[in-house]
LOKE-176076 format. One record per residue: residue number from 1; x, y, z of N, C-alpha, C in turn. Coordinates in pm, whole numbers, plus 50000, padded with zeros to 5 digits. Each point is the difference from the previous one (the first is absolute). Layout:
+-----+-------+-------+-------+-------+-------+-------+-------+-------+-------+
:   n :  n_xx :  n_yy :  n_zz : ca_xx : ca_yy : ca_zz :  c_xx :  c_yy :  c_zz :
+-----+-------+-------+-------+-------+-------+-------+-------+-------+-------+
: NUM :     X :     Y :     Z :     X :     Y :     Z :     X :     Y :     Z :
...
+-----+-------+-------+-------+-------+-------+-------+-------+-------+-------+
***
This chain:
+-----+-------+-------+-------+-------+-------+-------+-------+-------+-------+
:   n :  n_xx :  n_yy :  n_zz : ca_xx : ca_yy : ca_zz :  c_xx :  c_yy :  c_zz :
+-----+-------+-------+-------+-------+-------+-------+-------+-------+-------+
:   1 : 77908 : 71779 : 32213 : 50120 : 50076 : 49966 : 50098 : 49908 : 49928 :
:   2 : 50099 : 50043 : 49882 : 50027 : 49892 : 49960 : 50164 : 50044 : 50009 :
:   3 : 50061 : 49919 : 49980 : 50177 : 49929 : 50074 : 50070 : 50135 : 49944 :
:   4 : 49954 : 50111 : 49905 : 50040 : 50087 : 49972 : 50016 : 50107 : 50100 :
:   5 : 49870 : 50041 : 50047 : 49956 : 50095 : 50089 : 50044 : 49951 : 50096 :
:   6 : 50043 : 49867 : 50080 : 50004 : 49983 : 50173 : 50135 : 49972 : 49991 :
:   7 : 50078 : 49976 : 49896 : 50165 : 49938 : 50044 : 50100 : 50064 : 49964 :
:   8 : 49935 : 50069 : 49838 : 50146 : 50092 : 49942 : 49950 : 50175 : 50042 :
:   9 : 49862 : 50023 : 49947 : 49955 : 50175 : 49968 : 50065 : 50074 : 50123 :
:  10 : 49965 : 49920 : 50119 : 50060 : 50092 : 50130 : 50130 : 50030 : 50009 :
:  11 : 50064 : 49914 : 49943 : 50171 : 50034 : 49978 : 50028 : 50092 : 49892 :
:  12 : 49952 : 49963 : 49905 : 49990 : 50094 : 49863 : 49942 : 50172 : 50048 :
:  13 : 49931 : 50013 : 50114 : 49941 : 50082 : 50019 : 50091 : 50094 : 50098 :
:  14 : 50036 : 49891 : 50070 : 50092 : 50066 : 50130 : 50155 : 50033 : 49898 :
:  15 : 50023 : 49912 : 49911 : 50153 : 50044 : 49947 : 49974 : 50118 : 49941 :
:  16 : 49871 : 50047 : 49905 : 49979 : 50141 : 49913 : 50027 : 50104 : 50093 :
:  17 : 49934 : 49956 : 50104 : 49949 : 50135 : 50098 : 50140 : 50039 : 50112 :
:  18 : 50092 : 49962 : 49982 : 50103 : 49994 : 50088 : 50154 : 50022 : 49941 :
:  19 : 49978 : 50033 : 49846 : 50051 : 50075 : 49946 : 50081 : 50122 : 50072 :
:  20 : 50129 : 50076 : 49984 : 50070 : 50111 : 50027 : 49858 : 50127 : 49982 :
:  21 : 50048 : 50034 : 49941 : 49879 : 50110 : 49962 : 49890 : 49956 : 50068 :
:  22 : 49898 : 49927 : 49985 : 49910 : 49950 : 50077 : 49990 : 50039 : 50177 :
:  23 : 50143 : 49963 : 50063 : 50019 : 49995 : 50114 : 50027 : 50155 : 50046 :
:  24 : 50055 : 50052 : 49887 : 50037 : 50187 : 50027 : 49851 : 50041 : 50047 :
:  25 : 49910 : 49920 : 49916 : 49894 : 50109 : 49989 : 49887 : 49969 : 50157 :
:  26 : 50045 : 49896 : 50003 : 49929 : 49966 : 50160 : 50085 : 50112 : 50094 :
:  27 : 50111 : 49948 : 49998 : 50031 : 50120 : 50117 : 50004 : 50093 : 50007 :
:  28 : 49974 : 50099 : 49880 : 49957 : 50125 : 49989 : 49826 : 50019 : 50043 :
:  29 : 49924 : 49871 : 50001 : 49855 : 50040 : 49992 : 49954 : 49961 : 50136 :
:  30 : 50074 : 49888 : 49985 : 49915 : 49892 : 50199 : 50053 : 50083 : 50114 :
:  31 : 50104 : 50105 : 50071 : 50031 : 50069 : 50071 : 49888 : 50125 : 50039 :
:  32 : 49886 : 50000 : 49881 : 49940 : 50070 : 50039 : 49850 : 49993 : 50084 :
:  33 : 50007 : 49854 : 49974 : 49845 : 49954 : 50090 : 50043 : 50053 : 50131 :
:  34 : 49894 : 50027 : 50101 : 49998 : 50015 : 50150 : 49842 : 49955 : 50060 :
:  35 : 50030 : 50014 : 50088 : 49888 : 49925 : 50083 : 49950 : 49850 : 50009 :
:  36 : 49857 : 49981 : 50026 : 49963 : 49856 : 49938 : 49984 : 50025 : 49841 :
:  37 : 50089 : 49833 : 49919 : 49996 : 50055 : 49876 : 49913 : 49877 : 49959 :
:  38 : 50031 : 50000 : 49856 : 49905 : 49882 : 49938 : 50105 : 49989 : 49832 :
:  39 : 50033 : 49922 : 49995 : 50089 : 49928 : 49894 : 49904 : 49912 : 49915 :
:  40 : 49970 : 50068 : 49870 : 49940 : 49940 : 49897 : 50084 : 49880 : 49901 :
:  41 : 50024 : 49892 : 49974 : 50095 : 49907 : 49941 : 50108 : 50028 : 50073 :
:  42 : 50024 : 49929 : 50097 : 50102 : 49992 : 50128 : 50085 : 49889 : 49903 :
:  43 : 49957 : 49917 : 49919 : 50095 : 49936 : 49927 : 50077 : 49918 : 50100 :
:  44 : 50097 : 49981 : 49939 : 50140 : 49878 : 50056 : 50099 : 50109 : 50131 :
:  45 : 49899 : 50131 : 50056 : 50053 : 50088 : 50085 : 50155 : 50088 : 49941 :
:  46 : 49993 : 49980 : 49881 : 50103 : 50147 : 49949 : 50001 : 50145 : 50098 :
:  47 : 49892 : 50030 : 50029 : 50021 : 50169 : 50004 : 50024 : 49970 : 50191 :
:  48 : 49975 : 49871 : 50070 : 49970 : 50014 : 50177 : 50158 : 50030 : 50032 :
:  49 : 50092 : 49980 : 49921 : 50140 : 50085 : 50086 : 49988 : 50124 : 49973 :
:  50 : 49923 : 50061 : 49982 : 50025 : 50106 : 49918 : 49912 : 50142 : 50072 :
:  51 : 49928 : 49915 : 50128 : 49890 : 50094 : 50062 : 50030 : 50081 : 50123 :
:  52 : 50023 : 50143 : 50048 : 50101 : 50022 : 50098 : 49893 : 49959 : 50142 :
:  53 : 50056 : 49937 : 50032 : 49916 : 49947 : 50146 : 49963 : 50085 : 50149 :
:  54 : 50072 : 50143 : 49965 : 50021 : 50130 : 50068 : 49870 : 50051 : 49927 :
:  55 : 49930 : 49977 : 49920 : 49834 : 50049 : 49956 : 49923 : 49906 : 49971 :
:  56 : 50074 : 49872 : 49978 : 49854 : 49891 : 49997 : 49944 : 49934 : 50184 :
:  57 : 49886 : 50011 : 49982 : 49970 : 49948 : 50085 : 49936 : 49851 : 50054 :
:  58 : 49959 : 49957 : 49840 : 49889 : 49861 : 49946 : 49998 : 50028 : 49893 :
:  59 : 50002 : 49867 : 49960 : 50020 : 49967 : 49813 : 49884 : 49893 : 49957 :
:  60 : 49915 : 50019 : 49917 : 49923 : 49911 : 49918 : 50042 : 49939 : 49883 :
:  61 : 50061 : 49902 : 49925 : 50022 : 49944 : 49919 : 49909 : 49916 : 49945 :
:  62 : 49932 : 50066 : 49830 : 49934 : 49931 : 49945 : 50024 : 49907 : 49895 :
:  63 : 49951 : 49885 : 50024 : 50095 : 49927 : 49886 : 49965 : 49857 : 50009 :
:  64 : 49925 : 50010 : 49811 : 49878 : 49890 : 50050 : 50033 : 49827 : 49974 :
:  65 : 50209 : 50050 : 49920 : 50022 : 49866 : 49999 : 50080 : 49961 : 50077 :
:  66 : 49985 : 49842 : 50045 : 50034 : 49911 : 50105 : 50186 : 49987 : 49985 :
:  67 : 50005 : 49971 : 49900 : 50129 : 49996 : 49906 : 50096 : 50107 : 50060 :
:  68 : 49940 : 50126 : 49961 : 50105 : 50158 : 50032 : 49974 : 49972 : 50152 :
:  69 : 49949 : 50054 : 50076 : 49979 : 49985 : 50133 : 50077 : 49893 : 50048 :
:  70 : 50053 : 49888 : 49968 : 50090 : 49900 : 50012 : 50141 : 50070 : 50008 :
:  71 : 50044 : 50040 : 49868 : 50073 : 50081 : 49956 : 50084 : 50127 : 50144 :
:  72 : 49887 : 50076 : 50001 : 50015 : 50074 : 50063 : 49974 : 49990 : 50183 :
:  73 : 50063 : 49861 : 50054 : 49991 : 49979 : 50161 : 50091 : 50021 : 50050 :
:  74 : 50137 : 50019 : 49899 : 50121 : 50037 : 50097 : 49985 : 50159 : 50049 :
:  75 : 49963 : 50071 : 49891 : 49991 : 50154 : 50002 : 49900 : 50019 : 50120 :
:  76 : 49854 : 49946 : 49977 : 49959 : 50060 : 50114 : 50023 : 49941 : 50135 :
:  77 : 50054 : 49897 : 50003 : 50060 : 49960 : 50187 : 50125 : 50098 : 50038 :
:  78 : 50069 : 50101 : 49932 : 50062 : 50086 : 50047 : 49960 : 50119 : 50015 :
:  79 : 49863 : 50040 : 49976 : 49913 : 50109 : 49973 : 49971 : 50076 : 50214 :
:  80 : 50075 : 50096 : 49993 : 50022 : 50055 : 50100 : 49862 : 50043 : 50080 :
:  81 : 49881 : 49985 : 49925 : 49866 : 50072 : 50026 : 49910 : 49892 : 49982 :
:  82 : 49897 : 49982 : 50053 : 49855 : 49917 : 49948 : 49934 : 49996 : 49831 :
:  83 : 50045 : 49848 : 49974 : 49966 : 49995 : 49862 : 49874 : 49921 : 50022 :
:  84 : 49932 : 49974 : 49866 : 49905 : 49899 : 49976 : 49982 : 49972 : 49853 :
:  85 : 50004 : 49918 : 49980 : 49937 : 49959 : 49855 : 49870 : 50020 : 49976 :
:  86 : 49962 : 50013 : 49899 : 49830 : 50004 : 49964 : 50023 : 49907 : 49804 :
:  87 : 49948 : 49943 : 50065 : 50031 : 49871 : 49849 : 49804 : 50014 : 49884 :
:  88 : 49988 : 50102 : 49958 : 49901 : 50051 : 49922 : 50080 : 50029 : 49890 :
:  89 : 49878 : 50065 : 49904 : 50038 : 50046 : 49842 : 50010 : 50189 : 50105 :
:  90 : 50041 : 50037 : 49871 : 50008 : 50175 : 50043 : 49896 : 50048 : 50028 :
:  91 : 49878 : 49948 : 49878 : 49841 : 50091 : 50010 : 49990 : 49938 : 50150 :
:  92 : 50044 : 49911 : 50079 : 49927 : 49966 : 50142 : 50076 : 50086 : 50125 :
:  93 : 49988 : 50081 : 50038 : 50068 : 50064 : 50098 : 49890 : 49950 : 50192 :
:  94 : 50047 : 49923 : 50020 : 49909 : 49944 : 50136 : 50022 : 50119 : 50138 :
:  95 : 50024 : 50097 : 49975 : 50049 : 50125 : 50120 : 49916 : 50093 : 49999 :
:  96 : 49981 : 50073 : 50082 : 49844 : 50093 : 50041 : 50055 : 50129 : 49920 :
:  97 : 49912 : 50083 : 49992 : 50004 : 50126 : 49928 : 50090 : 50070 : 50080 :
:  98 : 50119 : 50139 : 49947 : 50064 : 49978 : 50075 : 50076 : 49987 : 50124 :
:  99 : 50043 : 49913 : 49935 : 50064 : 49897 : 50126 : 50187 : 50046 : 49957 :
: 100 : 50069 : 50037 : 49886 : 50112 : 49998 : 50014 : 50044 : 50167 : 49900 :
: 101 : 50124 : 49990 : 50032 : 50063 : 50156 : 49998 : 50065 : 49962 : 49890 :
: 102 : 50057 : 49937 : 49910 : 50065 : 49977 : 49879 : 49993 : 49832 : 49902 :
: 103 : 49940 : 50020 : 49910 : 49966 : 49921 : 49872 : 50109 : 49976 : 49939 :
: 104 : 50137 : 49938 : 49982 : 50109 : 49971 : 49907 : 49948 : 49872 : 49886 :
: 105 : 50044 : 50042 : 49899 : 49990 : 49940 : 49896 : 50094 : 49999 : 49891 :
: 106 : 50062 : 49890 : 49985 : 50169 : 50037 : 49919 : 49919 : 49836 : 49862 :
: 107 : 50036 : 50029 : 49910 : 50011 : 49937 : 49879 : 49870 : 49885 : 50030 :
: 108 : 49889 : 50036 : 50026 : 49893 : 49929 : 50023 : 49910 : 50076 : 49874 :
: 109 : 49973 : 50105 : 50031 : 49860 : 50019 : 49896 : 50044 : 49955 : 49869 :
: 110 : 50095 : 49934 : 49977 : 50016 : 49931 : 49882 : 49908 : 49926 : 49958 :
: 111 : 49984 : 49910 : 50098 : 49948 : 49803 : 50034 : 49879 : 50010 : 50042 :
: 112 : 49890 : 50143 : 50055 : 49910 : 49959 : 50050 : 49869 : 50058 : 49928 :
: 113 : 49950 : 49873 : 49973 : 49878 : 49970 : 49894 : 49917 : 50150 : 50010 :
: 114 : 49943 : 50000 : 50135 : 49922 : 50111 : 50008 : 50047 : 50134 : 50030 :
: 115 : 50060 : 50099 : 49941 : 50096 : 50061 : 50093 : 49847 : 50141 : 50056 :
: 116 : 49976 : 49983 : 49976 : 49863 : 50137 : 50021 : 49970 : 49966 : 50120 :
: 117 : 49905 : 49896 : 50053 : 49962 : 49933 : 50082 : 50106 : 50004 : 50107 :
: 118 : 50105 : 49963 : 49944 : 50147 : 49952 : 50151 : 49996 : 50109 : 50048 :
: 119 : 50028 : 50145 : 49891 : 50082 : 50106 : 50024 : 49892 : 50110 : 50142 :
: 120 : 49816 : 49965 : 49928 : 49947 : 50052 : 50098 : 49966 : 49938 : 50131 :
: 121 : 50032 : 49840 : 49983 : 50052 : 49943 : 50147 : 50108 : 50066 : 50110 :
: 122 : 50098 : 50003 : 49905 : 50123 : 50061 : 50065 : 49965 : 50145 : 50061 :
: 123 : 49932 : 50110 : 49901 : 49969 : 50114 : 50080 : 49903 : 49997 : 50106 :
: 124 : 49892 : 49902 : 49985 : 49931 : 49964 : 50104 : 50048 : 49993 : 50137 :
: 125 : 50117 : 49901 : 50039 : 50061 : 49980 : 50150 : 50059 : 50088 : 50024 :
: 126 : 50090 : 50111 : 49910 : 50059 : 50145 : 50030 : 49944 : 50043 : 50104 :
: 127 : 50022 : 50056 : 50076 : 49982 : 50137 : 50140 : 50041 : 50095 : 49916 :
: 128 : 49906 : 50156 : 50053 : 49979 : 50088 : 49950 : 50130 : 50056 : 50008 :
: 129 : 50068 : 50083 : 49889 : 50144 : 50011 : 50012 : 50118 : 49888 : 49943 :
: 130 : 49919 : 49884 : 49993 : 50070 : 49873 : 49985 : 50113 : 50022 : 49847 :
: 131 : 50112 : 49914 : 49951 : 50035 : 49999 : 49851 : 50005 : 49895 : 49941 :
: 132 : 49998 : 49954 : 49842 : 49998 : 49931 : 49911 : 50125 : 50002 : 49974 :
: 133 : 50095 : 49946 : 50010 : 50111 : 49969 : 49976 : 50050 : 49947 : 49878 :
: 134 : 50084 : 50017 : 49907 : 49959 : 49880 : 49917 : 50166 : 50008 : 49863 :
: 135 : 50033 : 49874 : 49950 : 50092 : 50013 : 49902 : 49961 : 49904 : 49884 :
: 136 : 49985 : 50038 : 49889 : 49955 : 49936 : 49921 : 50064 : 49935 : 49848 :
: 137 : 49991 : 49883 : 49937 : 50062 : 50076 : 49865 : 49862 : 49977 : 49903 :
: 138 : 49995 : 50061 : 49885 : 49880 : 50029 : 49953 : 50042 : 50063 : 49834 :
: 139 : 49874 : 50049 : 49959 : 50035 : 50070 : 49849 : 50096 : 50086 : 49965 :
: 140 : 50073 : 49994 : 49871 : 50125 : 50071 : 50015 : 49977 : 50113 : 49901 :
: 141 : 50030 : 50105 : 49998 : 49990 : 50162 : 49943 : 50041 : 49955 : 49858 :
: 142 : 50090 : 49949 : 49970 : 50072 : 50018 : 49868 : 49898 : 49870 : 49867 :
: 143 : 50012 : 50031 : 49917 : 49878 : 49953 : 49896 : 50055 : 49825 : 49995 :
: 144 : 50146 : 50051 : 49900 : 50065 : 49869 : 50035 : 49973 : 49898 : 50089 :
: 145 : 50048 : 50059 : 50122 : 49952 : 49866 : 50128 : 49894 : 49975 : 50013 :
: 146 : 49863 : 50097 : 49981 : 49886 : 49961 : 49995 : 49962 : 49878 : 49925 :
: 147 : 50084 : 50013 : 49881 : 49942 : 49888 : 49888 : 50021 : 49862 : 50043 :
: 148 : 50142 : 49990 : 50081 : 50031 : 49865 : 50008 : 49917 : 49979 : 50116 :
: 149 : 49948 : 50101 : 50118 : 49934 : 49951 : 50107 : 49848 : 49955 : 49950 :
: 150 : 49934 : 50033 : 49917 : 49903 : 49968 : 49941 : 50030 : 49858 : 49924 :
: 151 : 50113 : 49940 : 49918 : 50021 : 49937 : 49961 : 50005 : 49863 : 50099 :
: 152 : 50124 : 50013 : 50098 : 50040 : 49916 : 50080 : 49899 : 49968 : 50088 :
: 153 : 49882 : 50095 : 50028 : 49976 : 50001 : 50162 : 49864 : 49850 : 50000 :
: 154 : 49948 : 49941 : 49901 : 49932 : 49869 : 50028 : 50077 : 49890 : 49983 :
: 155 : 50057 : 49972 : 49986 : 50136 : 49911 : 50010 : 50061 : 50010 : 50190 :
: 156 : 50064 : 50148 : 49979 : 50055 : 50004 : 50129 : 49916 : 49972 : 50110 :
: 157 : 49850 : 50025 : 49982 : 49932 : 49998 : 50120 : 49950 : 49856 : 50034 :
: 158 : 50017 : 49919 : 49893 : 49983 : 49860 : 50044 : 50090 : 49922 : 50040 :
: 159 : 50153 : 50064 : 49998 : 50127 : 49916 : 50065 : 50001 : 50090 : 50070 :
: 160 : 49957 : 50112 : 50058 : 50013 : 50102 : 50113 : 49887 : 50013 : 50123 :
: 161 : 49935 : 49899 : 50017 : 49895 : 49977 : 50065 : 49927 : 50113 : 50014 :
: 162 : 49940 : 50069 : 49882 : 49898 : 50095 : 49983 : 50060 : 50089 : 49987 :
: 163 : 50144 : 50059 : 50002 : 50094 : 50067 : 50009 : 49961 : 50084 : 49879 :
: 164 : 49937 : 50140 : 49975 : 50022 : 50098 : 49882 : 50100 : 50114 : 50007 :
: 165 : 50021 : 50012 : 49874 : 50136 : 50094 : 49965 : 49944 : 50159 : 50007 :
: 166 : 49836 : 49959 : 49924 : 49997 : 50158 : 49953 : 49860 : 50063 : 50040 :
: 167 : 49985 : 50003 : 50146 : 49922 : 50068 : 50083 : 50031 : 50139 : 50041 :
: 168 : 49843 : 50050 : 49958 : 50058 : 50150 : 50049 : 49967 : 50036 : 50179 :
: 169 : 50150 : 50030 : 50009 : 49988 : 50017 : 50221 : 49933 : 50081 : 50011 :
: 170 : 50044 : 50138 : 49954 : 49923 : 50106 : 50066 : 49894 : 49993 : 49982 :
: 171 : 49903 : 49922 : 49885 : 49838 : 50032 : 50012 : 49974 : 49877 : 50019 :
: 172 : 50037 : 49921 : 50071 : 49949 : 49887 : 50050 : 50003 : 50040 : 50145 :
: 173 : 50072 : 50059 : 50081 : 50008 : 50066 : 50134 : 49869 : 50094 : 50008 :
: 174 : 49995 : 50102 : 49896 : 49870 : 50086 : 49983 : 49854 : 49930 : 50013 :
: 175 : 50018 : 49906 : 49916 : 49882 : 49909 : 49970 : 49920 : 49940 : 50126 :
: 176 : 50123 : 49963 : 50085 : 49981 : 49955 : 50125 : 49954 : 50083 : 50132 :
: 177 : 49996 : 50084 : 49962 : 49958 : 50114 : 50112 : 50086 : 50056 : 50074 :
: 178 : 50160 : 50032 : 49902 : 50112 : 50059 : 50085 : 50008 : 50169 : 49966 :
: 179 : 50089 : 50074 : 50037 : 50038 : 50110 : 49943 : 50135 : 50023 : 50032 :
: 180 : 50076 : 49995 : 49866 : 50164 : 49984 : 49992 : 50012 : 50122 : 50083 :
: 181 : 50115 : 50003 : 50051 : 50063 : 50128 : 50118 : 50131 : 49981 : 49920 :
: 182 : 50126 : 49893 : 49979 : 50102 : 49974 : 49966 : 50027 : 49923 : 49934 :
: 183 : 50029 : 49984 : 49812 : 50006 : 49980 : 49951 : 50137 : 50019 : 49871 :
: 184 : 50137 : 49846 : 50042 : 50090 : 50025 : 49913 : 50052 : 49850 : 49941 :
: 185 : 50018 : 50073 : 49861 : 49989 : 49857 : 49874 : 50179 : 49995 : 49993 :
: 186 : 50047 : 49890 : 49921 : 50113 : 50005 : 49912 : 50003 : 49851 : 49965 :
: 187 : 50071 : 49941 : 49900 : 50075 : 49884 : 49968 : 50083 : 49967 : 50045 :
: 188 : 49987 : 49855 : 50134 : 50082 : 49956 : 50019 : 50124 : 49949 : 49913 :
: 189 : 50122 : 49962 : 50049 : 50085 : 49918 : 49892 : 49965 : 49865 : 50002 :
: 190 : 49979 : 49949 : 49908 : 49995 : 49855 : 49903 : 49874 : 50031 : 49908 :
: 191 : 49943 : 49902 : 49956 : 49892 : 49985 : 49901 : 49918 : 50102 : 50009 :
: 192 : 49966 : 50049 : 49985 : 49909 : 50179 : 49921 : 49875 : 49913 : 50001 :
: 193 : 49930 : 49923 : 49938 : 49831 : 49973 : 50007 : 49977 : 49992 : 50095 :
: 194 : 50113 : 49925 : 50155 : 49945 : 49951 : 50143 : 50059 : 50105 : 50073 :
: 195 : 50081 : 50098 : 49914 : 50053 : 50126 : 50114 : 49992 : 50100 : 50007 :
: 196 : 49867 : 50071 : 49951 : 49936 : 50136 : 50034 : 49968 : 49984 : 50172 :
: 197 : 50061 : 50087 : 50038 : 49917 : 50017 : 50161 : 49929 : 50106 : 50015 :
: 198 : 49897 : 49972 : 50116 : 49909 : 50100 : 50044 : 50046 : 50031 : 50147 :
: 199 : 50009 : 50071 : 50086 : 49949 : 50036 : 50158 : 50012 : 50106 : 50033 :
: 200 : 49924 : 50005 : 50144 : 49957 : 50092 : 50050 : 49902 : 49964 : 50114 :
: 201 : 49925 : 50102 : 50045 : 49899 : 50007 : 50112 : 49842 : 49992 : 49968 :
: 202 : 49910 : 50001 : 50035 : 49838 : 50051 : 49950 : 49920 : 49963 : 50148 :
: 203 : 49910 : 50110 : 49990 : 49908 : 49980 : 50108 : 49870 : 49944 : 49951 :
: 204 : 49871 : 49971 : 50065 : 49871 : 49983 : 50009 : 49968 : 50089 : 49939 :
: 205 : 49888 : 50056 : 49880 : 49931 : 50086 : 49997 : 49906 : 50028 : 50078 :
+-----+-------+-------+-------+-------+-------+-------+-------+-------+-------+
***
């Protein structure tokens, strides 16, 4: 790993993601996990204030760098419920079939190489009934922004640690073996290529 990736990216990563807007959109989305959950890019722990502890019961945090997980030890030693780390890539989900009642996923399917593979991991540990949780930012409707996200996005993804601009959510969720239930877009405020949002809900097919 080189002095890029282990000393600055995690800060660079944790300052993007912790953004105003950014933070609106967690607490509109993380209130809705319940049960045992499972946190896909638990990151530097942005979204763990954010979980009502009156429906969580156990938390999985995946998150395969050493760096963020550093990051994020103050957040989870105040974590009112049973946490754990799980320090894997996304495609590795180490939990039995299912085993948990809600999948959250906030500004990850950006960064992860395989997202097909992760996504039918993730429906895999679901319990029948279980949800896909998820907030995303991704491809943007308007032609314009398209161009520059096409433009910018190999550049950005190599100072963004794999970080892409212009992924499409909803059929990358499909792809994965979900079926959208709740589904709502808009442009955050600041930069338009990194601020189309996606969220909503999806089950297992």
């Amino acid at each position: 790993m080189g002095l890029y990736s282990k000393y600055i990216l995690p800060h660079v990563v944790d300052f993007t993601c912790r953004t105003k807007p950014c933070m609106r959109q967690r607490e509109k989305v993380v209130p809705l996990a319940s049960g045992e959950v499972l946190e896909i890019g638990v990151g530097s722990g942005l979204n763990l204030p954010f979980y009502d502890s009156g429906r969580v019961s156990r938390l999985w945090g995946l998150e395969p760098s050493a760096e963020m997980r550093q990051l994020a030890g103050d957040a989870v030693q105040s974590l009112p419920f049973e946490f754990d780390f799980i320090d894997l890539p996304g495609e590795e989900i180490p939990l039995e079939a299912n085993s948990v009642d809600t999948v959250l996923i906030t500004y990850t399917l950006c960064t992860i190489p395989e997202t097909e593979p992760a996504l039918r991991g993730m429906a895999r540990v679901l319990r029948p009934g279980g949800k896909l949780i998820f907030c995303e930012h991704g491809a943007a409707p308007d032609a314009s922004v398209r161009r520059w996200q096409e433009r910018l996005n190999p550049a950005w993804s190599r100072i963004g640690g794999g970080c892409n601009l212009n992924r499409e959510i909803p059929e990358l969720i499909r792809a994965g073996g979900f079926e959208i239930e709740q589904l709502e877009t808009m442009y955050l405020p600041g930069w338009r290529p990194a601020g189309f949002n996606y969220w909503g809900s999806a089950a297992p097919r």
